[in-house]
C-alpha positions in Angstrom: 13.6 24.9 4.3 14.6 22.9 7.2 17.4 20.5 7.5 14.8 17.6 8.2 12.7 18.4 5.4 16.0 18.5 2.6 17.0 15.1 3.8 15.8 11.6 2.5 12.9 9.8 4.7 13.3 6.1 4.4 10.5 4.6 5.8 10.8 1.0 6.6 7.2 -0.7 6.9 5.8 -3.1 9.3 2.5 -5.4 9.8 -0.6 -3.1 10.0 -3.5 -4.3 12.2 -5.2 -1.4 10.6 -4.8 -2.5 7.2 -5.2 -6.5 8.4 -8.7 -5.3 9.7 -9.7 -3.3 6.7 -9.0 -6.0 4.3 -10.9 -9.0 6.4 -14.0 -6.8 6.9 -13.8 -5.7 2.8 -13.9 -10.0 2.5 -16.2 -10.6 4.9 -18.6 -8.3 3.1 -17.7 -10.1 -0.3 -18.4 -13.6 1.3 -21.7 -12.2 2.5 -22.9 -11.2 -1.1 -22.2 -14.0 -2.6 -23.5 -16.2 -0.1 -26.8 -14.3 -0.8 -26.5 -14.4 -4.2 -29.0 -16.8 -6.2 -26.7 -17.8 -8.5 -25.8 -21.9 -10.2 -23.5 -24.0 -7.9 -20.4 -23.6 -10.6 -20.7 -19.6 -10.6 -21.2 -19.5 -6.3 -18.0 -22.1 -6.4 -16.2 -19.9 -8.5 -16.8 -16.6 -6.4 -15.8 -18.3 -3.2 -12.3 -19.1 -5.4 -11.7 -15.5 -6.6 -12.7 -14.4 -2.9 -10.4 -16.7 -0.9 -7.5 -15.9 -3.7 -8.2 -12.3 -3.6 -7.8 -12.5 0.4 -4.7 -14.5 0.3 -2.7 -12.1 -2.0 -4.1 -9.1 -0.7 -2.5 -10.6 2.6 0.7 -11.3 1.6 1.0 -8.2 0.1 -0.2 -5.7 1.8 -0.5 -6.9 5.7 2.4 -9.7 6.4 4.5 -8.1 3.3 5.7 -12.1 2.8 5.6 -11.6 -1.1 8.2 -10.8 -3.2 6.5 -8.5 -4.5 5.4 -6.5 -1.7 6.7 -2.9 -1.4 8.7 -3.0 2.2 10.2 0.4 2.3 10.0 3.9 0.8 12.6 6.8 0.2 11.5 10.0 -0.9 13.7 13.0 -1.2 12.7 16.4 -1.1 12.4 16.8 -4.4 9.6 14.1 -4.9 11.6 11.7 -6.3 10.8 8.0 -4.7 12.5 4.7 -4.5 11.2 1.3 -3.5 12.0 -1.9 -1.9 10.1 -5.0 -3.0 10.6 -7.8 -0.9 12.2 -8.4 2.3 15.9 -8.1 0.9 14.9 -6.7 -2.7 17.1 -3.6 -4.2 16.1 -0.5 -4.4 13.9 0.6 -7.2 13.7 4.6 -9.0 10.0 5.2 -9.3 7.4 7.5 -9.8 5.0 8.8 -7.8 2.2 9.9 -9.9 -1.0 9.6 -7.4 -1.4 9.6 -3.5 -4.1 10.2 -1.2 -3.2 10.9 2.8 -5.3 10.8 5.5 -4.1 11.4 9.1 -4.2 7.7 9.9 -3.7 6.5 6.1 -1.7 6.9 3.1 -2.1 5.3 -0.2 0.2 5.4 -3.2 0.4 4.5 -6.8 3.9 4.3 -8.4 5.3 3.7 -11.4 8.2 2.0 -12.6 10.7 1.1 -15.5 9.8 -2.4 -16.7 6.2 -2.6 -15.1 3.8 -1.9 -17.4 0.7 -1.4 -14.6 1.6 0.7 -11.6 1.7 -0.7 -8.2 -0.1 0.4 -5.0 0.8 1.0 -1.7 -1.1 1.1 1.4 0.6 2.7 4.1 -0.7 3.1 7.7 0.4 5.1 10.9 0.5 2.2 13.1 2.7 0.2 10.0 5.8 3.1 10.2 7.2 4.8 13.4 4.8 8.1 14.2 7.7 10.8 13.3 8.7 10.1 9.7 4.5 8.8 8.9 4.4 12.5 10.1 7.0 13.8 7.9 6.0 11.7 4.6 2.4 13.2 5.5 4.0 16.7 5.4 5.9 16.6 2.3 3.1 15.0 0.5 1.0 17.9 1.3 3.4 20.2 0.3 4.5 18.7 -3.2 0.4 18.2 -3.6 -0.9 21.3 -3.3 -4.7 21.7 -3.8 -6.3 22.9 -6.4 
């Protein structure tokens, strides 16, 4: 194997206007539903609260990565095995990665680890990470995921 490929990728993650735009038009449709909807003034009021709530953390999380809990870098080695960074300044976490899908433009994870009992997703774009090591996540992945 090459020397790039045996070393750790840390990938540090940045706003995506990708994932920004993805997640306003996935809203946008919600608010149109329910503003169709025939539904009783309480039930309407309470969509509109679970939309504008889903929005907001979905924001923080996943676009401005201003949450605590938000995943703000990855390591992987070349053995598969993955750490994460919640927060701005948070320590590193031992995880594991037990689902991803990878596109060319997009990469989403689920991972998994000690004291969570749900896992927690990650939503990784190219124009969130620098183009070389989106390149070389999207390389390994394919290679530790072979298809069946």
């Amino acid at each position: 194997m090459s020397e790039k490929f045996n070393s750790n990728l840390i990938i540090n993650i940045k706003v995506s206007y990708f994932v920004a735009s993805l997640l306003l038009l996935m809203h946008l449709g919600g608010a149109l539903l329910v503003s169709l909807l025939p539904l009783v003034g309480i039930l309407k009021g309470l969509l509109w609260a679970a939309l504008a709530a889903s929005i907001a953390i979905g924001w923080r999380l996943h676009v401005s990565r201003a949450s605590p809990q938000a995943i703000t870098a990855l390591e992987c080695d070349h053995e598969g095995i993955c750490s994460v960074r919640r927060g701005p300044t948070g320590p590193w976490r031992l995880c594991t990665r037990f689902q991803a899908v990878v596109t060319p433009w997009l990469a989403i994870f689920l991972f998994r680890w000690e004291g969570r009992r749900w896992p927690a997703g990650l939503v990784l774009a190219a124009d969130a990470v620098e183009p070389e090591p989106f390149r070389r996540l999207r390389a390994r992945l394919r290679l530790q995921n072979p298809v069946a």
